[in-house]
C-alpha positions as CSV (number, residue, x, y, z in Angstrom):
1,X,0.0,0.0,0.0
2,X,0.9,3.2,-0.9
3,X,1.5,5.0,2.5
4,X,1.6,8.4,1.0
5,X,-1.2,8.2,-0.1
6,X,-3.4,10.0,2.4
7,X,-7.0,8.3,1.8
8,X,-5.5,5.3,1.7
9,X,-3.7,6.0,4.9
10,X,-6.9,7.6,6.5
11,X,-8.6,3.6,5.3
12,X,-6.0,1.9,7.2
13,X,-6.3,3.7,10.4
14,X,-10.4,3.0,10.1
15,X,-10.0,-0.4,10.0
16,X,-7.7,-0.8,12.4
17,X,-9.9,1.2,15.1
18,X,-12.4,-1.7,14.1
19,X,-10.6,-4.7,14.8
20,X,-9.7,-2.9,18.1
21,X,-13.2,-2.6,18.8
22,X,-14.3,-5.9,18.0
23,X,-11.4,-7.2,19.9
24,X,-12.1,-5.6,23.1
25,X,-15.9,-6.8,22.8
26,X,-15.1,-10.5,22.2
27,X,-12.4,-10.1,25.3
28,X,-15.5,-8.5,27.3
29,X,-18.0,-11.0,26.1
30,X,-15.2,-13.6,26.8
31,X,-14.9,-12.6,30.9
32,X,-18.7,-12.1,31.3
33,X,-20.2,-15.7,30.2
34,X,-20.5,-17.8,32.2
35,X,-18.1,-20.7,32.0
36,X,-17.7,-24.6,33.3
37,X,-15.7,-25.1,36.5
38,X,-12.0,-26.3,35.1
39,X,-12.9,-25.6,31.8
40,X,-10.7,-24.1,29.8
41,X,-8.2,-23.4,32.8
42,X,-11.1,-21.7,34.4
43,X,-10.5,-21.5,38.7
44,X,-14.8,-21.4,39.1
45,X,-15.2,-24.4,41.3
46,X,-17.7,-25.2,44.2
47,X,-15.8,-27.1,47.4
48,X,-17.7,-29.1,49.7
49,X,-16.9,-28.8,53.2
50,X,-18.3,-31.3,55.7
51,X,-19.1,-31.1,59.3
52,X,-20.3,-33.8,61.6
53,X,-21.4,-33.7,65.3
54,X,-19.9,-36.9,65.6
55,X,-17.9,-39.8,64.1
56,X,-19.0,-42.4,66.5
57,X,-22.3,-42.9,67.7
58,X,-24.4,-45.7,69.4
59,X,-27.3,-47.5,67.0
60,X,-30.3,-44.8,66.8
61,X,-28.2,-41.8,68.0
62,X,-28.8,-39.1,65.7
63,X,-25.8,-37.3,63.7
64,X,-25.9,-33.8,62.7
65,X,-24.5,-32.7,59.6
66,X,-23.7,-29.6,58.4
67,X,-22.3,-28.3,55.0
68,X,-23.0,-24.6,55.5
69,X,-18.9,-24.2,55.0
70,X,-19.1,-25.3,51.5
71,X,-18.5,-22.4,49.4
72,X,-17.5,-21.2,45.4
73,X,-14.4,-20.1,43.8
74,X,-14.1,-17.1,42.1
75,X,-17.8,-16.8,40.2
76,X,-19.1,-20.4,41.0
77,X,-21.7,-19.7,44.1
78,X,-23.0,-23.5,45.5
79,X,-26.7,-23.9,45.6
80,X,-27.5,-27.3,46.1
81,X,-26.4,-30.1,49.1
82,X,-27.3,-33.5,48.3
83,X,-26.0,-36.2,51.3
84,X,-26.0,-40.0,51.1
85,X,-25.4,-41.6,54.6
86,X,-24.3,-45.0,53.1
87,X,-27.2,-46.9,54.2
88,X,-29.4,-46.5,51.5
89,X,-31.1,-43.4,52.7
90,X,-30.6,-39.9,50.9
91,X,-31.4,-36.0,52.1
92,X,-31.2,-32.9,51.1
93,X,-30.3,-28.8,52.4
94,X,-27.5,-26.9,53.9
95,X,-27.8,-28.7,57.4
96,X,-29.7,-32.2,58.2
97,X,-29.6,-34.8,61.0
98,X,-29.7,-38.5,60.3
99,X,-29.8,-42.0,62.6
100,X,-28.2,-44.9,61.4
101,X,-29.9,-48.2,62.4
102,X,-27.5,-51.0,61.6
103,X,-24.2,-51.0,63.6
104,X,-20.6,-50.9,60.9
105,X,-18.6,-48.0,59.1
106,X,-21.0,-46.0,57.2
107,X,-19.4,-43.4,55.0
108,X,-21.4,-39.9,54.3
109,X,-20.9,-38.1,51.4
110,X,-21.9,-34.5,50.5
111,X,-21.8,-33.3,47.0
112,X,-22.9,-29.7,46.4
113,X,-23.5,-28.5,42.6
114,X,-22.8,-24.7,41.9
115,X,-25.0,-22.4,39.2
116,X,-23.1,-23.9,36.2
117,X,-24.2,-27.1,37.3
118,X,-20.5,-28.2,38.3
119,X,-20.1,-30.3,41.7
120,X,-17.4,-31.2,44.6
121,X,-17.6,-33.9,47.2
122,X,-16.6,-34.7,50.5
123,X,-17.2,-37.8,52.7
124,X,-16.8,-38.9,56.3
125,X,-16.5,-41.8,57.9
126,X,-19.2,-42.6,60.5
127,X,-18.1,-45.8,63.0
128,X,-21.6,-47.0,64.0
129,X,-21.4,-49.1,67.2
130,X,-24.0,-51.0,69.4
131,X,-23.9,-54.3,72.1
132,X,-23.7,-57.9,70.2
133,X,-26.7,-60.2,70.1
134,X,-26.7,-63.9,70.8
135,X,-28.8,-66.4,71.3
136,X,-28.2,-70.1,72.0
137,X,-30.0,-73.5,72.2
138,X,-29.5,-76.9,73.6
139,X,-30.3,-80.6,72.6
140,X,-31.0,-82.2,74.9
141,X,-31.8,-79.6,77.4
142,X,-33.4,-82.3,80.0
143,X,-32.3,-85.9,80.3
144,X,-31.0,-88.5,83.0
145,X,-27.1,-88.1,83.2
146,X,-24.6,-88.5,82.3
147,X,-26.5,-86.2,79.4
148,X,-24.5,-85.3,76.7
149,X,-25.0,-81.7,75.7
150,X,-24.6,-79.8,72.2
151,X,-24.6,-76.5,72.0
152,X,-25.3,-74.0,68.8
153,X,-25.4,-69.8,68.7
154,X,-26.7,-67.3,66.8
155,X,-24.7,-64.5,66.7
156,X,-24.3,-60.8,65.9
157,X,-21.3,-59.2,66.6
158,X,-23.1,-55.5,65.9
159,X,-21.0,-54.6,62.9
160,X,-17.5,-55.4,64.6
161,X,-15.8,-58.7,64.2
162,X,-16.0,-61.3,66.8
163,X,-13.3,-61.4,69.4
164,X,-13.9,-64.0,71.8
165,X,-17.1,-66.3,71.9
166,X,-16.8,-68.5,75.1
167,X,-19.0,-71.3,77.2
168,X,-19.6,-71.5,80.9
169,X,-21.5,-75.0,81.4
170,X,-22.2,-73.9,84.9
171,X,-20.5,-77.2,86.2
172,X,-17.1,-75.4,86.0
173,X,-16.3,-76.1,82.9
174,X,-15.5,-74.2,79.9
175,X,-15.3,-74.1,76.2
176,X,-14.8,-72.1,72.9
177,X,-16.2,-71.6,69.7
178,X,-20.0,-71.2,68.1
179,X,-20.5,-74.8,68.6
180,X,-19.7,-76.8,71.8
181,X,-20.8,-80.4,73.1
182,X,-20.2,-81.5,77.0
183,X,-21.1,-84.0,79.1
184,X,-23.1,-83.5,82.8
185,X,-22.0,-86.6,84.8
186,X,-23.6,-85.3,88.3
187,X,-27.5,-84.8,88.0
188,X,-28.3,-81.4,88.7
189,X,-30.1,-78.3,87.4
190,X,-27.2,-76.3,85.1
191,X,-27.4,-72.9,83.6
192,X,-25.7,-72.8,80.6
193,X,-23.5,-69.2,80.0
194,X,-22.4,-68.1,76.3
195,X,-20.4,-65.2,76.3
196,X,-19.4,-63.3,73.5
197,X,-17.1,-60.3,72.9
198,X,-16.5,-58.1,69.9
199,X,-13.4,-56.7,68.4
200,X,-14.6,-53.6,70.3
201,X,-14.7,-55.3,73.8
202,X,-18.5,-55.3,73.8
203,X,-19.6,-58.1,75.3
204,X,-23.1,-59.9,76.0
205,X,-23.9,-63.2,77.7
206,X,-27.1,-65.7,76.6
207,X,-27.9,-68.6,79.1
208,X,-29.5,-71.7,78.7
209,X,-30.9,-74.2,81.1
210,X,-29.9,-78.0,81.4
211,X,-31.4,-80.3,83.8
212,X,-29.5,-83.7,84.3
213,X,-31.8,-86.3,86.1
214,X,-31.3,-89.4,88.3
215,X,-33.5,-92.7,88.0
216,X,-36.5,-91.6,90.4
217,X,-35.8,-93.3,93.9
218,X,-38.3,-92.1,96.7
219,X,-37.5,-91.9,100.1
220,X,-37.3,-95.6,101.8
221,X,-37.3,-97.1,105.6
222,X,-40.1,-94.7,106.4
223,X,-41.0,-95.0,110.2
224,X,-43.7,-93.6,111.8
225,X,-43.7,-93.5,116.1
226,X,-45.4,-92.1,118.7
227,X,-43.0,-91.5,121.5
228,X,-45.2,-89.4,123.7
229,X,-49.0,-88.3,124.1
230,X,-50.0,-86.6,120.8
231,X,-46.9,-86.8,119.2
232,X,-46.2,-88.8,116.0
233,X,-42.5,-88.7,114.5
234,X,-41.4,-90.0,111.4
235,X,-38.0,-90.7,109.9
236,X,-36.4,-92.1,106.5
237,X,-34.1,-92.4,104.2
238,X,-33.2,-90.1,100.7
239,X,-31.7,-91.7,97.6
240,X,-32.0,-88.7,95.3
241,X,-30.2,-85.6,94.9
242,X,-32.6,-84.1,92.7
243,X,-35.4,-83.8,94.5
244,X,-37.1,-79.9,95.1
245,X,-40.1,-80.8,97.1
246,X,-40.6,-83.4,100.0
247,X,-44.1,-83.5,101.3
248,X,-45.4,-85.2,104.2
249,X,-49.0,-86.6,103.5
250,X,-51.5,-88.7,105.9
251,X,-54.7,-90.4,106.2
252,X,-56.4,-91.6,108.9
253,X,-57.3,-94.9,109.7
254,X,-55.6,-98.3,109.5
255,X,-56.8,-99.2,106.0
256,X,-57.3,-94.9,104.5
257,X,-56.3,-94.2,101.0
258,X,-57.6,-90.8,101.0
259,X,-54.2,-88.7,101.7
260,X,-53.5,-85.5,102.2
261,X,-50.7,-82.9,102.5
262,X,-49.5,-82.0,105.6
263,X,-46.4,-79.9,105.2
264,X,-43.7,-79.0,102.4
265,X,-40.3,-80.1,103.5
266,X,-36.4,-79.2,102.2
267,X,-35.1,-81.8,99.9
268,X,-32.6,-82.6,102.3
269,X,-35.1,-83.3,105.2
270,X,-35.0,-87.2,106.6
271,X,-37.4,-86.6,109.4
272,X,-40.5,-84.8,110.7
273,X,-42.2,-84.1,114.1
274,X,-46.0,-83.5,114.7
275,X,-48.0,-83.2,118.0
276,X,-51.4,-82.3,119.1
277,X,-53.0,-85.1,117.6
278,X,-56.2,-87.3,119.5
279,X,-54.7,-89.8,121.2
280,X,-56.0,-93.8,119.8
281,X,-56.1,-92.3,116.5
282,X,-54.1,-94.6,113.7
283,X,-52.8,-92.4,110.9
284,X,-51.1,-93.6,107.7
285,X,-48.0,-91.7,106.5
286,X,-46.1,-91.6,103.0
287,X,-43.8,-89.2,101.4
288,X,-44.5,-87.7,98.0
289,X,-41.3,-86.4,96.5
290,X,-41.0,-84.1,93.1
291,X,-37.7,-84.1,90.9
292,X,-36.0,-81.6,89.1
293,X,-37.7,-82.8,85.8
294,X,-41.4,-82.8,87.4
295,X,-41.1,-86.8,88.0
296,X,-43.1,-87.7,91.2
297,X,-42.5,-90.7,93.6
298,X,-43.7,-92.0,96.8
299,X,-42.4,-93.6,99.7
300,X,-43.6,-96.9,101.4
301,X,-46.2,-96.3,104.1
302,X,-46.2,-96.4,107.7
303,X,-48.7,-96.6,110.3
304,X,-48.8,-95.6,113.7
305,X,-51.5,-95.4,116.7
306,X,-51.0,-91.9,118.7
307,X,-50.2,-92.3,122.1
């Protein structure tokens, strides 16, 4: 171009003052519009902040969360909180409160979502704790000894590992493990203990009861004697250990079937005293006894003729 020219020149300088112009529009247009977080080098980002009331809470205990902190960079302005508790259930807003009801790690997440539709998240870890459950059965749970025993549980260890799980057969012996057999050579009544322990140290115990029996053996050598006026005194002999009521019945007459009870004794009673009674009178006497497994036995009969 011929630069000395002046129209030409006066052209140039027009044209020029044009590009400018459209130039510093586009770069205005450019720094107004909005613009996706990270794109294009962009520093408009939402960041999620997460608060909790607590990190470790019992079963039902509420949490409060709060994500009021979250905030924008540069243009990016957050307008949306949407939590997941890791248990399946969902809420939304700034603040909310939630109770887990299943004991474990549970991990929270808050994602918040700005005006250009970008999002951030942040999570927490929630340890959810409550007591372990067991219960546990028995078969047989009633037999004559020696009575061989096994022993089952079901278990929870509420979320945690199990630690420890340990029998007490209430004879003084012990055992290990979900499943347990043991032998009761000494009738008796027995209450079974299962204890078991997390990896937290949370422990629970379940009991069940065993009752060992003997072969049913009533009292024998029942006497009956009147050694004074009125009196009558009887005396015999126990072959059982098991027994858990005595009672002292009597009829009277020589040949009366028709008894009745007369007193409760302790198991380990072998005698029994009684006065005030009309003198000439015969009376009939027998022992009913009752076994740890409900069997019932009776004693011979005795007679006697009150002095």
């Amino acid at each position: 171009m011929d630069t000395s020219n002046p129209v030409a020149l006066r052209h140039l300088r027009s044209g020029l003052v044009v590009m400018m112009a459209v130039l510093m529009a586009l770069a205005a247009a450019l720094l107004t519009a909005p613009t996706q977080a990270h794109a294009f080098g962009s520093m408009s980002f939402p960041v999620a902040v997460l608060d909790a009331s607590s990190t470790y809470v019992k079963v039902g205990e509420p949490v409060a969360f709060d994500g009021s902190r979250s905030y924008g960079l540069e243009l990016s302005q957050v307008q949306q909180w949407s939590w997941d508790f890791g248990d399946g259930t969902n809420a939304g807003g700034t603040t909310t409160s939630h109770a887990f009801t299943t004991p474990g790690m549970k991990t929270v997440t808050l994602t918040v979502t700005d005006q250009y539709g970008t999002t951030d998240t942040e999570t927490r870890s929630i340890a959810v704790w409550d007591y372990p459950t067991a219960t546990i059965s028995a078969t047989p749970t009633t037999g004559r000894g020696p009575l061989t025993v096994t022993f089952t549980t079901t278990s929870d260890p509420a979320g945690w590992d199990i630690r420890s799980q340990v029998w007490n057969f209430g004879d003084g012996t012990t055992a290990s493990g979900a499943i347990a057999t043991h032998t009761y050579s000494t009738p008796g009544s027995y209450r079974a203990a299962f204890t078991l322990t997390n990896l937290l140290g949370w422990a629970t115990t379940a009991y069940q009861q065993v009752t060992v029996t003997e072969a049913m053996a009533a009292p024998s050598n029942l006497t009956a004697t009147s050694p004074s006026r009125g009196n009558v005194r009887l005396g015999w002999t126990n072959r059982m250990t098991t027994v858990v009521q005595t009672e002292v019945q009597r009829c009277s007459g020589s040949r009366c079937t028709n008894f009745a009870t007369v007193t409760y004794l302790p198991n380990t009673a072998v005698s029994f005293s009684e006065a005030a009674l009309r003198s000439g009178t015969t009376f009939r006497y027998r022992l009913k006894v009752t076994d740890i497994a409900g069997a019932v036995g009776y004693s011979n009969i005795a007679s006697v003729k009150v002095r």
